[in-house]
C-alpha positions in Angstrom: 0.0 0.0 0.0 1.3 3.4 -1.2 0.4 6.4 1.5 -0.4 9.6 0.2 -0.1 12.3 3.4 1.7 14.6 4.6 5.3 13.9 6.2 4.0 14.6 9.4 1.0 12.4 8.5 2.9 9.6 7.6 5.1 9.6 10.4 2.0 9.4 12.7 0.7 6.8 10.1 3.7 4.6 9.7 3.9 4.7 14.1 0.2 3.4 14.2 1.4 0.2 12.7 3.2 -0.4 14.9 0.8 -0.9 17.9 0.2 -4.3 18.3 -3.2 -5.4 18.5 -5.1 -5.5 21.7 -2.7 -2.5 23.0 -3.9 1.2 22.8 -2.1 4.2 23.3 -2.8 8.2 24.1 -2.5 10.5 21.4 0.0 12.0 23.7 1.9 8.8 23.9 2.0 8.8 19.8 3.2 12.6 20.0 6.2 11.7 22.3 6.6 8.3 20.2 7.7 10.5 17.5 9.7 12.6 18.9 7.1 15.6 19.1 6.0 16.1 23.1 4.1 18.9 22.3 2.5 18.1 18.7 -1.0 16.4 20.4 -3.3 18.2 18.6 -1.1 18.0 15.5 -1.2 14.2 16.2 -4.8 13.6 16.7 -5.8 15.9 13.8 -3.7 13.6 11.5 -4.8 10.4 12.9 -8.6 11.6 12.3 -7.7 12.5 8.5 -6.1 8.5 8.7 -8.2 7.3 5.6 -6.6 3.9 5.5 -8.8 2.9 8.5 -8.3 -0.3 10.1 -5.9 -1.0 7.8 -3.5 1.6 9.4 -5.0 1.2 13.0 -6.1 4.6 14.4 -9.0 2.9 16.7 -6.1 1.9 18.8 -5.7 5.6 19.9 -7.6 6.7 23.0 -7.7 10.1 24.7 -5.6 10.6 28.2 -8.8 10.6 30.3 -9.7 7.3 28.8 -12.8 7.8 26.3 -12.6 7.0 23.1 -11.9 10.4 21.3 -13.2 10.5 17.4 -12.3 7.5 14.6 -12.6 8.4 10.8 -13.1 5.1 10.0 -16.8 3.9 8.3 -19.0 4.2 11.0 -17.5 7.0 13.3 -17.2 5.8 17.1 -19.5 2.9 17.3 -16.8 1.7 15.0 -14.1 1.9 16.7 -15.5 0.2 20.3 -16.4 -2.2 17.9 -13.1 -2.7 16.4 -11.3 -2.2 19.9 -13.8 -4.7 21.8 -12.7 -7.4 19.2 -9.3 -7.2 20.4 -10.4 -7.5 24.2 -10.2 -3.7 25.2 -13.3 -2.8 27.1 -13.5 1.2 27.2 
């Protein structure tokens, strides 16, 4: 699969494959796993234009206070519980 994003986009991208399933992670813990602290907002505003959803596995993301945040993925939120409840998280 060929990605077509921004550099910053892909970075985020290329960092979401890399979270194993049935593990999440903050959008803060992306922004440090990348090397930019204090890019959160950066970081959640490219994982919601992620349009390779599952495939590139943004549902694995989860605000710090523990809800769910957004998912671009088909199907918006109820989506993503969906997707994350299949791999045994329970949010």
């Amino acid at each position: 699969m060929i990605l077509k994003g921004t550099k910053f986009q892909l970075k985020v991208w290329k960092y979401l494959k890399r979270i194993p399933k049935g593990q999440i992670r903050t959008y803060s813990d992306v922004a440090k796993a990348i090397n930019k602290p204090k890019s959160v907002r950066a970081v959640a505003n490219a994982i919601g234009k992620n349009p390779y959803a599952p495939k590139i596995p943004c549902h694995r993301v989860i605000r710090s206070d523990g809800s769910l945040g957004g998912y671009s993925g088909k199907g918006g939120i109820n989506t993503k519980r969906k997707l994350l409840k299949s791999e045994g998280i329970l949010l």
